[in-house]
C-alpha positions in Angstrom: 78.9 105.6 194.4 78.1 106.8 191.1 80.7 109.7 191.6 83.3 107.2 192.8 82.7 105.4 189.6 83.9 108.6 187.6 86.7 109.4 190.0 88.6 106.2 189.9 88.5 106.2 185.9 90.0 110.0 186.4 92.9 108.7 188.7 93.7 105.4 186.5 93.8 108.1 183.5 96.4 110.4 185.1 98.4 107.6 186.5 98.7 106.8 182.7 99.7 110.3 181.4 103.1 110.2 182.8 104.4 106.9 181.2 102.3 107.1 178.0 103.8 110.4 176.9 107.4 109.7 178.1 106.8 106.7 175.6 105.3 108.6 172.9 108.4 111.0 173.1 111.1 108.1 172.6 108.6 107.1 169.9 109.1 110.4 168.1 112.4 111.9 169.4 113.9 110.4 166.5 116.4 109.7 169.3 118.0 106.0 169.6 116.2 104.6 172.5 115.0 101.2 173.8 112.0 101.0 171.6 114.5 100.5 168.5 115.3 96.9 169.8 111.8 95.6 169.0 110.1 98.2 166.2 113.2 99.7 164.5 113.8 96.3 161.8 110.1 96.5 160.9 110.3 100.2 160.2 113.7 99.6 157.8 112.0 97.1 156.3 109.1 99.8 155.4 110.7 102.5 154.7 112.8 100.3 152.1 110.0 99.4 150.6 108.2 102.7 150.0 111.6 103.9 149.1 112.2 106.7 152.0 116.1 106.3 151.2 116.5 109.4 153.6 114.5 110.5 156.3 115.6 114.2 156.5 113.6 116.9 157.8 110.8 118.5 155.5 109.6 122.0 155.1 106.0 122.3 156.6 104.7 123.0 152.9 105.9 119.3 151.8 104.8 117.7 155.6 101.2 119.1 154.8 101.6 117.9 150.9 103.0 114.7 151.5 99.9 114.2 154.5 97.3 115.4 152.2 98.4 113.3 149.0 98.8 110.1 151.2 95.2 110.8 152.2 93.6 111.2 149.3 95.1 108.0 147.6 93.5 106.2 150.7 90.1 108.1 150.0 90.8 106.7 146.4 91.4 103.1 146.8 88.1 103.0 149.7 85.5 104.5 147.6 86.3 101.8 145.3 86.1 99.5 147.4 83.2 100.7 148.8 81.4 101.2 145.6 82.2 97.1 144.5 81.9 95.8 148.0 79.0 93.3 146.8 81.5 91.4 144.0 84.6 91.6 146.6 85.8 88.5 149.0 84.4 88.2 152.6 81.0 88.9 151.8 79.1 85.8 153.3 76.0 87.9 154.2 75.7 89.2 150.4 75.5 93.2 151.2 74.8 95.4 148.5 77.3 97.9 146.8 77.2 101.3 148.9 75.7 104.3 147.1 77.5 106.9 145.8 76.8 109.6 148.1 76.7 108.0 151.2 80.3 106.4 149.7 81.7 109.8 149.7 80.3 110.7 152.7 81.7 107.3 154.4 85.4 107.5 153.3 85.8 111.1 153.9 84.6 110.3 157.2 87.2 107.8 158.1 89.7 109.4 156.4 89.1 112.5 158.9 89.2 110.5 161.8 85.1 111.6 161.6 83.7 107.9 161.5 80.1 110.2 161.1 78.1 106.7 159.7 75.1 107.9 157.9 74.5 103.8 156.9 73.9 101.0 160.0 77.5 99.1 160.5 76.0 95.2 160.6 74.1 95.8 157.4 75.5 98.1 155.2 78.9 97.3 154.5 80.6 93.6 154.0 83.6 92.2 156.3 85.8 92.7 153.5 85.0 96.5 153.9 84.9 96.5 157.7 88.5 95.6 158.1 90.0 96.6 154.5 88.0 99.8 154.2 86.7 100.9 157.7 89.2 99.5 160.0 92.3 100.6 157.7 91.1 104.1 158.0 90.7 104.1 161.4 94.8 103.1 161.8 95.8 105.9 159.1 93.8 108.8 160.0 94.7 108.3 163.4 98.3 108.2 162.8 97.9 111.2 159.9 97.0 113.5 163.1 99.3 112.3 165.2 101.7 112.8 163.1 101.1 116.8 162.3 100.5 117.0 166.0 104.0 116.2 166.7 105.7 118.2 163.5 103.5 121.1 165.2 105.0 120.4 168.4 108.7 119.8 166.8 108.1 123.5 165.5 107.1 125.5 168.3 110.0 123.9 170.6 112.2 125.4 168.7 113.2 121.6 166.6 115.7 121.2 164.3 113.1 120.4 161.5 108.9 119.5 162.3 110.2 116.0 160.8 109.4 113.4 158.3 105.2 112.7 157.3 106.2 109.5 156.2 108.8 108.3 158.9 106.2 109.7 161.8 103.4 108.0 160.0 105.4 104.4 160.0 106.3 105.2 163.6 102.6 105.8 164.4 101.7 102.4 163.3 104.4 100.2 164.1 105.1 101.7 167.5 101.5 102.7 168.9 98.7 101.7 167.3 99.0 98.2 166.3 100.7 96.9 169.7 98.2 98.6 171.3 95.5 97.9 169.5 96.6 94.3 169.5 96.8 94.0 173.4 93.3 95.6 173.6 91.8 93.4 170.9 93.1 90.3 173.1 91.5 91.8 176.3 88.2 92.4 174.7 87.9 88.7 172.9 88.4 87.6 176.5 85.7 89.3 178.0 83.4 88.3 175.1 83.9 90.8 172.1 83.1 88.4 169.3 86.0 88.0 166.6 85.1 85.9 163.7 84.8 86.1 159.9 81.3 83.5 160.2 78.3 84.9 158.6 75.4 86.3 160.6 73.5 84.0 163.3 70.1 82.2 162.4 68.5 81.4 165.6 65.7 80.2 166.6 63.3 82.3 169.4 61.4 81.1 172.1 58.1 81.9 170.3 60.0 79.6 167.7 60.7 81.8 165.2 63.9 82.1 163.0 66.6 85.6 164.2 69.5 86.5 162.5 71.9 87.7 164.6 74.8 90.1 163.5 78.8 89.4 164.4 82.2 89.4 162.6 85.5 90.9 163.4 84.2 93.2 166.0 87.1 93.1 168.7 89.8 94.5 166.3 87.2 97.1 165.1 86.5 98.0 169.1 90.4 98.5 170.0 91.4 100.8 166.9 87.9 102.5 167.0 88.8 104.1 170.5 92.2 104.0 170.3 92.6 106.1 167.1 89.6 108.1 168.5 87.8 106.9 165.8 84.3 106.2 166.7 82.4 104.2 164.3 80.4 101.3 165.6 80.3 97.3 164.0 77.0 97.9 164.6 74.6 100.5 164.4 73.8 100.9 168.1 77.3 101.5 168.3 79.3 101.2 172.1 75.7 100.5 173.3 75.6 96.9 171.6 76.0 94.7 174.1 78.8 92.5 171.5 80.8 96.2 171.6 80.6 96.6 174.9 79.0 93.5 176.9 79.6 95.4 180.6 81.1 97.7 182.7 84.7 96.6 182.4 84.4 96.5 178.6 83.1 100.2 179.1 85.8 101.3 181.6 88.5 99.6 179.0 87.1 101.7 176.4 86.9 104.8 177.9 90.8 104.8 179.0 91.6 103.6 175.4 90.1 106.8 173.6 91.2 108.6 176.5 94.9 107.3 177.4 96.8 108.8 174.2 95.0 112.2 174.0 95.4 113.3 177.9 99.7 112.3 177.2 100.2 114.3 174.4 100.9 117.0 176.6 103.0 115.3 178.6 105.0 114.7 175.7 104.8 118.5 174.6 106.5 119.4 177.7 109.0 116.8 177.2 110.0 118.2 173.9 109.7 121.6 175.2 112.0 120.7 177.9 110.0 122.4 180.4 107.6 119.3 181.9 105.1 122.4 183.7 104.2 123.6 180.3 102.6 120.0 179.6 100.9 120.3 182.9 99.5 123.3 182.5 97.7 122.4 178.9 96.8 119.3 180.7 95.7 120.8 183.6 93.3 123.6 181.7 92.4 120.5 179.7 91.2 118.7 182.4 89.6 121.3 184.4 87.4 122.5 181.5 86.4 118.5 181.1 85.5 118.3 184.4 83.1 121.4 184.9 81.4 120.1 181.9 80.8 116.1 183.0 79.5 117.5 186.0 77.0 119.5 184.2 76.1 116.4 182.5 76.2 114.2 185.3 73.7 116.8 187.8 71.2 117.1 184.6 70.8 113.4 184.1 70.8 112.0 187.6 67.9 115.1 188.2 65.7 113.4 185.3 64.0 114.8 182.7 61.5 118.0 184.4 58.8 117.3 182.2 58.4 113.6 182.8 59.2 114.7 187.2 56.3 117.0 187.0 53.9 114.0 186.1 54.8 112.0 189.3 56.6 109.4 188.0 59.4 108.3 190.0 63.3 109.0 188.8 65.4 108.6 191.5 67.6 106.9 188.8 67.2 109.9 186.8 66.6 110.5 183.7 67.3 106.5 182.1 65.6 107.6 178.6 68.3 106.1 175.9 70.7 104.0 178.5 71.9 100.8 179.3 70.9 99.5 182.8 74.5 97.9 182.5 76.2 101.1 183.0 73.5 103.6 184.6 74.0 107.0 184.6 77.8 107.6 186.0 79.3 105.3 183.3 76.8 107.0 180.5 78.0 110.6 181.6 81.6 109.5 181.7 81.1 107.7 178.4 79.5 110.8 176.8 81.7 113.0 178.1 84.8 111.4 177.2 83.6 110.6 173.7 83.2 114.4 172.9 86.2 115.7 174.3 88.3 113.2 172.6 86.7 113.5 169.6 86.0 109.7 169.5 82.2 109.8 168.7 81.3 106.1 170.1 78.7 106.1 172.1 77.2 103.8 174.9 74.1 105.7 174.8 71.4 107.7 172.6 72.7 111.4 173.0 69.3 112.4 171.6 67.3 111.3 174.7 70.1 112.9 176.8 68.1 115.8 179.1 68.3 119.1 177.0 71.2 120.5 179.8 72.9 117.1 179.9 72.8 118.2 175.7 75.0 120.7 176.2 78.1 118.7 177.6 78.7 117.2 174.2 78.2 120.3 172.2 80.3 122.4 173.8 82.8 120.1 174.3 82.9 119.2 170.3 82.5 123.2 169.5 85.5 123.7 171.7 87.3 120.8 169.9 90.3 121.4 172.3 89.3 119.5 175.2 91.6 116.5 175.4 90.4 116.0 171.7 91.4 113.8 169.1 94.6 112.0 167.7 96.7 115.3 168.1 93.8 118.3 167.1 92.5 119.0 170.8 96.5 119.6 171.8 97.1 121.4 168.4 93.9 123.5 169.4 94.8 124.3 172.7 98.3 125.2 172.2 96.7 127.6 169.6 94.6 129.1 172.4 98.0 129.7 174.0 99.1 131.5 171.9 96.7 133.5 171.5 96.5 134.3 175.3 100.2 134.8 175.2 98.8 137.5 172.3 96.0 139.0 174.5 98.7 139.7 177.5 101.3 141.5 175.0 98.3 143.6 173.7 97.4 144.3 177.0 101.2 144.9 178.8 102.4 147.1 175.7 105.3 144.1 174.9 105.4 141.8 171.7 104.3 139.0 173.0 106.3 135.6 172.7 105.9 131.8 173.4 108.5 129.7 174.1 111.7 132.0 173.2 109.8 132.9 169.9 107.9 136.2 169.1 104.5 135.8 168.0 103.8 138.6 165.4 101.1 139.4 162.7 101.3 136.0 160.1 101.2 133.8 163.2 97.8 135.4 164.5 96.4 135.7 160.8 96.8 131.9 160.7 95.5 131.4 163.8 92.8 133.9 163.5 92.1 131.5 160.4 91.7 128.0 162.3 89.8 129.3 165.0 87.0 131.3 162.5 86.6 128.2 160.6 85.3 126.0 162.9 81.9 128.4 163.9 81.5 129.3 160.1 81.1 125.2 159.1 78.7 125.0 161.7 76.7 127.8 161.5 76.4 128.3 158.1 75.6 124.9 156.6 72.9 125.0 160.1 71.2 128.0 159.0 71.2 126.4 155.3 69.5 123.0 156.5 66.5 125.0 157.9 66.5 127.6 154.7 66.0 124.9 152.2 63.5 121.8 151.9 66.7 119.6 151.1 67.5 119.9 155.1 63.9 120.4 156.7 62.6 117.0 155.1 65.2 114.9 157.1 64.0 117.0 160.5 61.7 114.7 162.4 62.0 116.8 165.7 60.1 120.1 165.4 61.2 123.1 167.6 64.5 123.7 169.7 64.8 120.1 169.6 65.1 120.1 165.9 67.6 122.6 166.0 69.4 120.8 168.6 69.7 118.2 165.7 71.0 119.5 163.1 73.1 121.4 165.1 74.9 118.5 166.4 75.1 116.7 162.9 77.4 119.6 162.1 79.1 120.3 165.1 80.3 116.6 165.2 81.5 116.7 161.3 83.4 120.5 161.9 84.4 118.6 165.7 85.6 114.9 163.4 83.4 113.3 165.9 81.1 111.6 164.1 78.0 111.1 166.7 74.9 112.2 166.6 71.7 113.3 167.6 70.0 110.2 166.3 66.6 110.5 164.8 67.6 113.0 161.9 67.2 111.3 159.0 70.4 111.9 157.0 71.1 109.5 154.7 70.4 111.8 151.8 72.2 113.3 149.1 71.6 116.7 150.8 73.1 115.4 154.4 75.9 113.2 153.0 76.9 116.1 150.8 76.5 118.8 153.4 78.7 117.0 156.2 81.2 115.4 154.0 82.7 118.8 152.4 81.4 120.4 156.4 84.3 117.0 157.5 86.8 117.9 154.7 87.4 121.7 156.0 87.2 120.7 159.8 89.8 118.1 159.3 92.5 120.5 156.8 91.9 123.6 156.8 92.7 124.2 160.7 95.6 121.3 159.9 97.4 122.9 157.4 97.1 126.4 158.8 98.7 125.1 162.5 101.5 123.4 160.1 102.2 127.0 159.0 102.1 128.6 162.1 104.7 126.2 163.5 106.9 126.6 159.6 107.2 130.3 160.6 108.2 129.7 164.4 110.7 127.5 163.6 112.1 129.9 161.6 112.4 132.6 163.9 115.5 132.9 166.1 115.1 132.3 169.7 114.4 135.0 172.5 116.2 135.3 175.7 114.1 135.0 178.4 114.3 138.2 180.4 112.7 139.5 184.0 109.7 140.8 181.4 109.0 137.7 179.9 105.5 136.3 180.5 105.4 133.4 182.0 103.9 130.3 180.5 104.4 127.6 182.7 101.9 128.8 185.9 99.8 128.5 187.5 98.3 132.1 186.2 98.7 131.2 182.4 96.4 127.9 183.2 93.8 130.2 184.2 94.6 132.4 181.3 94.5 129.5 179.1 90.7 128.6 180.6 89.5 131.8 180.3 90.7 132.7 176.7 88.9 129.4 175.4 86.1 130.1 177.5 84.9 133.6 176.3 86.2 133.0 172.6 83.8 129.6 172.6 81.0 131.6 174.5 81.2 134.3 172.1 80.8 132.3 169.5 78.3 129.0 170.1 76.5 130.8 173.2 73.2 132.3 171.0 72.9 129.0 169.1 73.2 126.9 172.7 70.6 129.5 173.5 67.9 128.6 171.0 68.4 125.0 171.2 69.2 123.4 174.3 68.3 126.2 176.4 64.9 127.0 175.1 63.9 123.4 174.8 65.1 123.1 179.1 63.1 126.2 179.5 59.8 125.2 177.5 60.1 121.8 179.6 60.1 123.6 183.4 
């Protein structure tokens, strides 16, 4: 039954693919279609207003300026509020101004589509925050990477142009997110989501004493959070509050919402590709990938925890350490599994009580960051994997290799040799540096591979813009908020801006007939290609680190 569970999810999600990315490319086409009937006076009325007079094409240099500058006036306007939150409207429950650090370390977060929250939602920031701080970020950073994701896709289909920041970021909000955040919001108020600008609760117990009870505008915070692949929770137990996520169709909902946009994207690659197989195949490595590691977490958690089965106690539930009866273990797997691939970072349970190999499902999926992923970065990722197998198969045949009619030489691979070092070196290092100094090893309450399991996960899910965490580190400290807000800032831009160039220099390049010679792309042979290039460039990578955490600590346990 509990495999049936996950299945059925899997087929509703595929059913999905096909009409979610044929909408997405109408959306951004930039073709007339029927979506102009009901979004396109909105969007004039926009554009007139931020004075986009002309929507032509930019160069990648001014898509990546205009994304970063928009950004960082967002990152402006939220610290401040942030910082004044105490003195600002919709404050009923009188919460304090947030600290400095941990306000830097909170906007940059939602800015990156990170949502890491080093402070407890229901306490530490006011309404007026939740919605015109927190829930604003989670609309805009979501439709910052879908945006590059389809000005990277414009450029390595061969596109006139790879588009307009602003024009793909109105068209992000105004044709995606909102409606469909809207519709989702609805659904979850019926099935008893609260939504309400009252302040907190004061009940009285049945041993008669007095409770306050959290709530506020939680629905519209639910649908964007998973949505945008956001992640950050109302409250601090995030997914796992029973006022997030009451039951298992509130779970199921929330799982397709964070799930439904990534797994179309490259159905909408192939569209604009023209070529519908090359979607499939990303897809179809995407999925397979996903699946082998779900079902690592699924067999280590219905198996229990071995320390805990050696005493005798009976777990033929398995290992229910951290979990909500409500979904048992096939919805908690699902949930964790999903939430790391798509870079979400809600959870519906504690991923530090997970079993150490059940551990190792949501690491490697955030280290491979290219699994489904996030608002456009897991298909941006993956297709830069391509390439680089199309690279690896020209080395090896003698021929310069080329994807998509365009040769990929030596300043495509530099950039690319770029994004992909990146990610290991803001993990590793600032890891290594949390153990080296007394800043980092006074916030570790878990000694031994545990411990290590920690820490590693606090910066696997910044570099990742995931945002969960091995709870139980304490990191709420100038050190931690520091640490994993500049470890945030380079996951999110560094590997963004460096895909924008890659797709400025293909788009450049004149197109390549396709010859007799010509590697193939669109097989069933490059999917396998595809899974093995990822594979061994990720093992090579995180394996000795998985090693002395999750490994040793399932090995000291047997």
């Amino acid at each position: 039954m509990g495999i049936l569970q996950i299945v059925v999810v899997i087929v509703i999600l595929i059913l999905l693919v096909k009409p979610m990315g044929t909408y997405l490319y109408h959306v951004f086409s930039n073709e007339p279609n029927r979506t102009d009937r009901w979004f396109a006076g909105t969007e004039k009325g926009i554009y007139k207003l931020i004075g986009l007079k002309k929507r032509d094409g930019m160069s990648w240099k001014k898509y990546a300026l205009s994304f970063v500058l928009t950004n960082i006036v967002l990152v402006a306007f939220s610290y401040i509020f942030l910082r004044l939150q105490r003195g600002l409207p919709l404050n009923p429950n009188g919460i304090a101004d947030m600290e400095q650090t941990l306000s830097f370390n909170t906007v940059i977060s939602f800015m990156t589509n990170t949502n890491l929250q080093h402070y407890s939602g229901e306490t530490g920031v006011s309404y007026f925050s939740q919605m015109a701080v927190i829930t604003m970020m989670m609309f805009t950073s979501a439709a910052s990477g879908f945006s590059v994701a389809v000005a990277f896709v414009r450029g390595i289909t061969g596109q006139k142009s790879v588009g307009n920041f602003f024009e793909d970021f109105v068209k992000a909000h105004i044709r995606v997110f909102i409606p469909l955040a809207l519709l989702v919001s609805l659904v979850l108020v019926g099935l008893h989501v609260p939504q309400t600008l009252k302040p907190s609760l004061e009940v009285t117990t049945l041993e008669g004493q007095t409770q306050q009870i959290a709530i506020g505008p939680v629905a519209s915070l639910e649908s964007i959070k998973h949505l945008g692949t956001n992640g950050g929770g109302f409250f601090g137990a995030n997914s796992a509050h029973p006022f997030e996520n009451p039951n298992p169709l509130t779970n199921v909902l929330e799982i397709l919402s964070m799930w439904m946009l990534p797994a179309s994207l490259p159905y909408m690659y192939g569209l604009f590709a023209k070529n519908k197989r090359q979607g499939w195949v990303i897809f179809t490595a995407m999925m397979t990938l996903f699946v082998l590691l779900l079902g690592l977490n699924y067999y280590a958690e219905t198996k229990g925890n071995p320390a805990i089965n050696a005493l005798g106690i009976e777990s033929s539930q398995g290992s229910m350490e951290g979990k909500e009866v409500r979904f048992g273990i096939p919805q908690s797997s699902l949930f964790t599994s999903v939430t790391t691939a798509a870079t979400t970072g809600s959870v519906n349970n504690m991923h530090d009580t997970l079993t150490p190999l059940g551990g190792i499902t949501p690491l490697a999926l955030m280290m491979l960051n290219n699994v489904f992923g996030g608002k456009g970065v897991g298909l941006i990722n993956m297709l830069m994997y391509a390439i680089m197998g199309v690279f690896l198969c020209g080395l090896m045949v003698g021929r310069t290799p080329e994807f998509l009619g365009r040769k990929i030489e030596a300043k495509e691979m530099k950039l690319i040799a770029i994004a992909i070092l990146v990610h290991p070196f803001i993990i590793l290092v600032p890891t290594a540096g949390a153990f080296l100094t007394d800043l980092g090893n006074g916030s570790i309450t878990n000694p031994g591979f545990h411990g290590l399991s920690q820490v590693l996960y606090e910066y696997v899910s910044s570099a990742a813009n995931n945002g969960s965490g091995f709870e139980g580190l304490a990191d709420n400290t100038t050190f931690w908020n520091v640490t994993t807000g500049i470890v945030m800032l380079l996951g999110r831009y560094v590997s963004i801006i460096a895909m924008l160039a890659v797709a400025g220099s293909l788009i450049q390049k004149k197109p390549v007939p396709e010859t007799i010679g010509t590697f193939r792309t669109d097989n069933g042979l490059f999917t396998g290609i595809l899974i093995g290039t990822v594979v061994i460039i990720g093992a090579l990578t995180f394996l000795p680190v998985i090693v002395l955490g999750p490994i040793a600590e399932y090995l000291t346990l047997r």
